[in-house]
BAVO-201783 format. One record per residue: residue in three letters; x, y, z of N, C-alpha, C in turn. Coordinates in pm, whole numbers, plus 50000, padded with zeros to 5 digits. Example, Ala and Ser with C-alpha at 12.3 -4.5 7.8 and 13.67 -1.06 7.14 Angstrom:
BEGIN
- type | n_x | n_y | n_z | ca_x | ca_y | ca_z | c_x | c_y | c_z
- ALA | 51319 | 49431 | 50780 | 51230 | 49550 | 50780 | 51320 | 49670 | 50780
- SER | 51285 | 49775 | 50708 | 51367 | 49894 | 50714 | 51290 | 50003 | 50787
***
This chain:
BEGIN
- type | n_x | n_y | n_z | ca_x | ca_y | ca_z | c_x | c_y | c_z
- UNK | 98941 | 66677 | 41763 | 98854 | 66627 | 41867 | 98729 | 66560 | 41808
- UNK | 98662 | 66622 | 41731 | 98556 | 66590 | 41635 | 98524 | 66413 | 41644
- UNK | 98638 | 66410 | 41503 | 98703 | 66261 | 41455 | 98739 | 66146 | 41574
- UNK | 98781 | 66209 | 41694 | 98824 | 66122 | 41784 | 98685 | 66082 | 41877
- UNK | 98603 | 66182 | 41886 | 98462 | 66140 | 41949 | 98400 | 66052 | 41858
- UNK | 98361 | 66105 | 41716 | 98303 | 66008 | 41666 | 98350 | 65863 | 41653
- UNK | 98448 | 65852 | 41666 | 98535 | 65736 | 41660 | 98525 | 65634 | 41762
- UNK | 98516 | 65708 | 41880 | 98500 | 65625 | 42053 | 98352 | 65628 | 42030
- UNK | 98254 | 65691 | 41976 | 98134 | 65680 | 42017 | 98107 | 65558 | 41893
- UNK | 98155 | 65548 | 41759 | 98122 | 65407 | 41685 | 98154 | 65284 | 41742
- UNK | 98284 | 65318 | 41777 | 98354 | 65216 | 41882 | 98235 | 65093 | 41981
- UNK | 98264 | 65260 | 42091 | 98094 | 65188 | 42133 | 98002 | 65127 | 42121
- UNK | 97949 | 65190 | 41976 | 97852 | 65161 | 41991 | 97835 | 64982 | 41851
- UNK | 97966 | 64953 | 41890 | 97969 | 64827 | 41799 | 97973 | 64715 | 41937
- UNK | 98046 | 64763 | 41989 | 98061 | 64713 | 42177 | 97964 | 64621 | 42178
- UNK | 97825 | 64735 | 42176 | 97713 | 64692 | 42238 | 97652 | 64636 | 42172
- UNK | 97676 | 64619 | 42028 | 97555 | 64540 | 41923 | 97665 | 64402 | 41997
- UNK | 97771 | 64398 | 41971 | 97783 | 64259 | 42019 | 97781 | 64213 | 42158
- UNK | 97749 | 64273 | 42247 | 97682 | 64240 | 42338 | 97548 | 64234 | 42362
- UNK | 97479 | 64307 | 42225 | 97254 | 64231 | 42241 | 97270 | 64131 | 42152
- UNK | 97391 | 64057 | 42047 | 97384 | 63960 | 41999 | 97342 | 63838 | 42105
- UNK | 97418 | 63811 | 42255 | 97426 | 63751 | 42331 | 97279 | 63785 | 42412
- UNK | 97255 | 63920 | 42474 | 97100 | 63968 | 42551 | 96980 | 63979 | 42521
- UNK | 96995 | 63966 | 42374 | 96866 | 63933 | 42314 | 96758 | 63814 | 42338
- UNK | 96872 | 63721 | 42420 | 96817 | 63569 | 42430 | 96751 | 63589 | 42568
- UNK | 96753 | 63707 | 42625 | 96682 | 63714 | 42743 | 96571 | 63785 | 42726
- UNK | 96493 | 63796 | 42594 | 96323 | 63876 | 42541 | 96251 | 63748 | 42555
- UNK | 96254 | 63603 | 42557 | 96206 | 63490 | 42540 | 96218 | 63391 | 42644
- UNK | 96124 | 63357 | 42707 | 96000 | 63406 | 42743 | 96039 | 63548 | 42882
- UNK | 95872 | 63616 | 42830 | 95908 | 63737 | 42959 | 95871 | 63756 | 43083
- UNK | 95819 | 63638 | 43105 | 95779 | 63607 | 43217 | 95850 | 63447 | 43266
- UNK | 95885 | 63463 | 43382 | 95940 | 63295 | 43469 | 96082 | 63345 | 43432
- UNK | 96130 | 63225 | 43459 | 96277 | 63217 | 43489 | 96312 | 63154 | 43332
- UNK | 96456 | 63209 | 43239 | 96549 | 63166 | 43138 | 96561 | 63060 | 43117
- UNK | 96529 | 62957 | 43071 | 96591 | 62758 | 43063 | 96727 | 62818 | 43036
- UNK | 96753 | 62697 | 43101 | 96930 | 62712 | 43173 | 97023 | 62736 | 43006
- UNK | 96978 | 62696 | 42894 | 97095 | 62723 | 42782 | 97127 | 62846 | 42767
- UNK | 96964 | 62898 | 42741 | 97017 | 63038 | 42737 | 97102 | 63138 | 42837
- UNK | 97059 | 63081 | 43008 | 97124 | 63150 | 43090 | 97297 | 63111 | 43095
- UNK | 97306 | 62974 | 42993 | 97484 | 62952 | 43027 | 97530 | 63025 | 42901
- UNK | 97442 | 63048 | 42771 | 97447 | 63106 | 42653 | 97540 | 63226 | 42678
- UNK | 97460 | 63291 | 42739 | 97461 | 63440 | 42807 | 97577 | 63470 | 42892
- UNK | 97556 | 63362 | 43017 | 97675 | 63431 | 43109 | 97829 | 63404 | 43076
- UNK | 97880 | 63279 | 42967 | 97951 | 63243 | 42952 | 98033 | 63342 | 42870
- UNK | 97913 | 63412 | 42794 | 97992 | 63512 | 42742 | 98051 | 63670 | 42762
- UNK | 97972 | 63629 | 42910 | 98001 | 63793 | 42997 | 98096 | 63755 | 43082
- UNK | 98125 | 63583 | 43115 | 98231 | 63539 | 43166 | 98398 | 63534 | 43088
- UNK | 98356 | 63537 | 42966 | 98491 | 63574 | 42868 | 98506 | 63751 | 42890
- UNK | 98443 | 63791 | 42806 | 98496 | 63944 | 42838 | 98462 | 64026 | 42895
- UNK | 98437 | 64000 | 43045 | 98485 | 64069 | 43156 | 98548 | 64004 | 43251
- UNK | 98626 | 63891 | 43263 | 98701 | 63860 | 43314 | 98802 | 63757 | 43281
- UNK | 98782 | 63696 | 43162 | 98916 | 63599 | 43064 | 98949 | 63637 | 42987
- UNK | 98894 | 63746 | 42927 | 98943 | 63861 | 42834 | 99065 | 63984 | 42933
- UNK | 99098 | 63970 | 43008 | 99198 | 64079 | 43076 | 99336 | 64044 | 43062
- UNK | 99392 | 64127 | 42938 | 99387 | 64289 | 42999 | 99281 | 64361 | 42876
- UNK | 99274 | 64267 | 42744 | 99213 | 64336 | 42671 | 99046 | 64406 | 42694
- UNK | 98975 | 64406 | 42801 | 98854 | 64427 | 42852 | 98887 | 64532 | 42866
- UNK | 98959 | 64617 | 42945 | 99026 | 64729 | 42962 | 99012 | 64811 | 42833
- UNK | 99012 | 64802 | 42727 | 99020 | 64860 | 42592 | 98874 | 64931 | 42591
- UNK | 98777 | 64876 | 42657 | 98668 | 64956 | 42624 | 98659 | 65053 | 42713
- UNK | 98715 | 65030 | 42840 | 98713 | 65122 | 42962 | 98800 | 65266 | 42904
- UNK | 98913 | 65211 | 42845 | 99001 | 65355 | 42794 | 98929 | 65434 | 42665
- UNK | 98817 | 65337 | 42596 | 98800 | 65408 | 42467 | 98661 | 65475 | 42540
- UNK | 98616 | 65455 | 42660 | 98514 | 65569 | 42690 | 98549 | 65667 | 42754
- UNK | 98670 | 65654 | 42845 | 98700 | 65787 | 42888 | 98813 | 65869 | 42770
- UNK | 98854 | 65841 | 42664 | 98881 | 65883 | 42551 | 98768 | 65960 | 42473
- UNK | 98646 | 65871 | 42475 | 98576 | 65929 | 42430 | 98492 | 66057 | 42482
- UNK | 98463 | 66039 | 42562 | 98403 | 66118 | 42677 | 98519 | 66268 | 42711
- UNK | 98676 | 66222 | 42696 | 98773 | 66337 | 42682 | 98746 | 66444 | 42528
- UNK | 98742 | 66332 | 42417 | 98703 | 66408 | 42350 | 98575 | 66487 | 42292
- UNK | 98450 | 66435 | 42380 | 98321 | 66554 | 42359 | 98391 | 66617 | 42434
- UNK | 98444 | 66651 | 42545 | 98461 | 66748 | 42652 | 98591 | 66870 | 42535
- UNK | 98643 | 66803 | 42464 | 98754 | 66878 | 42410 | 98687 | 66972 | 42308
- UNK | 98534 | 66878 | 42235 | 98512 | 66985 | 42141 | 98409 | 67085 | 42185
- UNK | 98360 | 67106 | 42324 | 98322 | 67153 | 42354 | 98406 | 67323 | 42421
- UNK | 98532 | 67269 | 42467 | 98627 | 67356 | 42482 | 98694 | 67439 | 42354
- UNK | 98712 | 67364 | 42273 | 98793 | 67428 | 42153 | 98670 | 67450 | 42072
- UNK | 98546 | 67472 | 42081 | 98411 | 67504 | 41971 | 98397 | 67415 | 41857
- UNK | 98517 | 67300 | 41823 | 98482 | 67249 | 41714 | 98363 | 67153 | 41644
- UNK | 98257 | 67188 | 41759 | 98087 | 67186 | 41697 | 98029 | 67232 | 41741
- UNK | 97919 | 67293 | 41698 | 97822 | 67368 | 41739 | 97801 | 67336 | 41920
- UNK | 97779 | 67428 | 41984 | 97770 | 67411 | 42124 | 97645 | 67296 | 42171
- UNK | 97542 | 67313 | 42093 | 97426 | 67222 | 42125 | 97438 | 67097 | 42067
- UNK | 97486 | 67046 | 42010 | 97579 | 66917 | 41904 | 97636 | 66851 | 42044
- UNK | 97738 | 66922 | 42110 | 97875 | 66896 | 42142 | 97796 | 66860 | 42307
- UNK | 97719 | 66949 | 42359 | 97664 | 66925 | 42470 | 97570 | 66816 | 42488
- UNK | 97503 | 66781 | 42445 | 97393 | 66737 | 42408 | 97477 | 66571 | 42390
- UNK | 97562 | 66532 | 42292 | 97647 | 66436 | 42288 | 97751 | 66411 | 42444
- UNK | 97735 | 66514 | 42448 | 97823 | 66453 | 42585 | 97700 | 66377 | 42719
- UNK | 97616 | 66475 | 42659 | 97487 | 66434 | 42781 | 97470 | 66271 | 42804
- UNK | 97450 | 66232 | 42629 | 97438 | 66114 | 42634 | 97502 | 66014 | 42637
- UNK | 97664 | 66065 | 42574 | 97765 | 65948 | 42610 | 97774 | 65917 | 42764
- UNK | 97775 | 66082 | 42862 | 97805 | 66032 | 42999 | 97688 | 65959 | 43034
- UNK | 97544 | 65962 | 42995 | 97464 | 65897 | 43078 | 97476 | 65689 | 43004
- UNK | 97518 | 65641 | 42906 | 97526 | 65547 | 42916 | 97640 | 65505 | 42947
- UNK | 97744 | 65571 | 42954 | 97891 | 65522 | 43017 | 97880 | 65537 | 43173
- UNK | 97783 | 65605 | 43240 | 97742 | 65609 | 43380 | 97677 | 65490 | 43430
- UNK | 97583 | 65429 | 43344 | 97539 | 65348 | 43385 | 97576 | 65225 | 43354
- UNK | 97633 | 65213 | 43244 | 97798 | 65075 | 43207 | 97842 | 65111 | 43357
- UNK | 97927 | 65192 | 43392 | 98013 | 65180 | 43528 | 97915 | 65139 | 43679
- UNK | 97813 | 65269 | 43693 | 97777 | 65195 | 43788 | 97690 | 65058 | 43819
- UNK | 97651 | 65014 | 43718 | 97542 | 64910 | 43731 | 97588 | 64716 | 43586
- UNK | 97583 | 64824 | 43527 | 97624 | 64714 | 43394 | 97712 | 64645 | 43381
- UNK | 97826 | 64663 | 43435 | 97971 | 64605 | 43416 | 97930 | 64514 | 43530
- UNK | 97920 | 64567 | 43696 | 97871 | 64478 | 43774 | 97784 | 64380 | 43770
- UNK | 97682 | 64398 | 43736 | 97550 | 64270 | 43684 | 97632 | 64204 | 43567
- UNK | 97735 | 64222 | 43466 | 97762 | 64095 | 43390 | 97877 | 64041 | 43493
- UNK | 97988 | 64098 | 43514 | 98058 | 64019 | 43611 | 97972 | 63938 | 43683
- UNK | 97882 | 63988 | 43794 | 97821 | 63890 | 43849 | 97766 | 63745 | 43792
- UNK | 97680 | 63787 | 43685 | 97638 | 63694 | 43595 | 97726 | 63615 | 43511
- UNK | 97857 | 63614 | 43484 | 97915 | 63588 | 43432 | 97948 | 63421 | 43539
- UNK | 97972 | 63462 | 43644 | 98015 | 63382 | 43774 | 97900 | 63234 | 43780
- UNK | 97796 | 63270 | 43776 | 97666 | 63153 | 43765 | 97683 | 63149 | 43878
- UNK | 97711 | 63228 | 43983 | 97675 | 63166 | 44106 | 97550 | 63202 | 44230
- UNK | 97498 | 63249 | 44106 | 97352 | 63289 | 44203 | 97221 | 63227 | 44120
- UNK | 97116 | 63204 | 44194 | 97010 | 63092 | 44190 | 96980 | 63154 | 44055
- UNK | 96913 | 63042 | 43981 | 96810 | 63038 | 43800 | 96733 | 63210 | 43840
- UNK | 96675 | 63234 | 43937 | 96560 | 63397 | 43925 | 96672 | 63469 | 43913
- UNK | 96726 | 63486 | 43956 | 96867 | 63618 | 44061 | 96923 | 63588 | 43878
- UNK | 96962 | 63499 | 43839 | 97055 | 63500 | 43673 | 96991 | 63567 | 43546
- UNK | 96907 | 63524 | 43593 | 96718 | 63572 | 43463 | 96736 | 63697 | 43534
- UNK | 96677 | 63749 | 43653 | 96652 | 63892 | 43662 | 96831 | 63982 | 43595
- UNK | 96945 | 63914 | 43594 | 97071 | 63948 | 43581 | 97049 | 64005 | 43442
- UNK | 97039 | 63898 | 43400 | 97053 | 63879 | 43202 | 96921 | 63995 | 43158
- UNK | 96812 | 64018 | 43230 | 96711 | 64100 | 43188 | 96715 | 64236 | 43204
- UNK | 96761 | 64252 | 43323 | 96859 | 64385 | 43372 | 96962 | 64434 | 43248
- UNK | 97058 | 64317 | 43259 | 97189 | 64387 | 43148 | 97114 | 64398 | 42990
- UNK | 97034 | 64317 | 42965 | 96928 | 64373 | 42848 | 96932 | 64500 | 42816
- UNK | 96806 | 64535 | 42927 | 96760 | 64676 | 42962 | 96874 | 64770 | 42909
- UNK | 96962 | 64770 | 43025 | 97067 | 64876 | 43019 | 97143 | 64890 | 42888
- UNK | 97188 | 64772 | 42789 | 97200 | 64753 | 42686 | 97107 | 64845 | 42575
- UNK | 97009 | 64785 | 42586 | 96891 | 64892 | 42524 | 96882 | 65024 | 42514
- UNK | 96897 | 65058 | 42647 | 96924 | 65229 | 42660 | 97036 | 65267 | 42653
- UNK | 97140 | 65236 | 42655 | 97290 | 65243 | 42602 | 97313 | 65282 | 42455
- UNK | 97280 | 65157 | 42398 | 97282 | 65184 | 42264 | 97180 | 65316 | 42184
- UNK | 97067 | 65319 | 42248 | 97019 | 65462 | 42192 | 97057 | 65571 | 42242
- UNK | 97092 | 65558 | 42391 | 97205 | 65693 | 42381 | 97311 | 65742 | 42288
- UNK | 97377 | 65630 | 42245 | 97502 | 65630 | 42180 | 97475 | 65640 | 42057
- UNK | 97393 | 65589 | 42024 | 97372 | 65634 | 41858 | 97261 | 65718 | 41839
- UNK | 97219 | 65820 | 41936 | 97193 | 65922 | 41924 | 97334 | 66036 | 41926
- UNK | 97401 | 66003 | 42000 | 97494 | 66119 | 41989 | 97587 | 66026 | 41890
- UNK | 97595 | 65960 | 41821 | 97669 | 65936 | 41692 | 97647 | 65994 | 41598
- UNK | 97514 | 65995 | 41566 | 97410 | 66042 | 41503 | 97473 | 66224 | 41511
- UNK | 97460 | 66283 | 41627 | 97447 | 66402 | 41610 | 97584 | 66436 | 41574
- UNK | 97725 | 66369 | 41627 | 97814 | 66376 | 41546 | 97825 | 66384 | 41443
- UNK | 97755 | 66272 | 41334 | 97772 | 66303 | 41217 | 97696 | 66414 | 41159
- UNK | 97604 | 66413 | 41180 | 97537 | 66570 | 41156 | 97590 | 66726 | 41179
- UNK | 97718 | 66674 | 41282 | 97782 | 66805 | 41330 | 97895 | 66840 | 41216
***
């Protein structure tokens, strides 16, 4: 179980560096609305993989509830310390919670371009965000994996 968490949680958390390769372009400027390159920069590429990328998009959806099966497994079978194992699950579920309810939706949307230059900028600044806190969830409990 161990090996298989740490595995979905690197997984992850490579996911997401290549997805702030693309969200990063939404720190500049932080105020007003995105000039349109960056906003086609951006959505074009949330328009490939989450929706011209299928079926392979799906691959990340199975490697989090894989992953998420296996904190839950080593928490059942003890194979890490209980506060390791809990504590990692805390944080995989809270950024895989908020990938499902909020994140996946705002890039689909954004992906589409079909809502006005503010509504795309507030999109791309949003999936930032969540990006941001994603990734330090996740490589906090990577982190404590390997330590475990």
């Amino acid at each position: 179980m161990h090996v298989a968490a740490a595995a979905g949680l690197g997984f992850l958390l490579s996911v997401l560096w290549f997805d702030l390769m693309f969200d990063v372009q939404a720190r500049h400027p932080r105020t007003g609305d995105l000039p349109a390159d960056v906003r086609d920069s951006i959505a074009a590429y949330y328009r490939r993989v989450t929706t011209a990328a299928r079926p392979m998009n799906r691959l990340i959806a199975l490697a989090m509830v894989v992953t998420l099966g296996a904190l839950v497994g080593e928490i059942v079978t003890g194979d890490v310390a209980a506060g390791f194992a809990w504590v990692s699950l805390a944080l995989a579920a809270s950024a895989i919670g908020l990938a499902a309810a909020r994140t996946v939706r705002n890039a689909v949307r954004l992906g589409t371009q079909a809502d006005d230059v503010a509504t795309q900028t507030a999109l791309a600044r949003r999936i930032l965000a969540d990006h941001l806190a994603c990734l330090a969830a996740i490589a906090i409990a990577l982190g404590l994996q390997i330590a475990a």
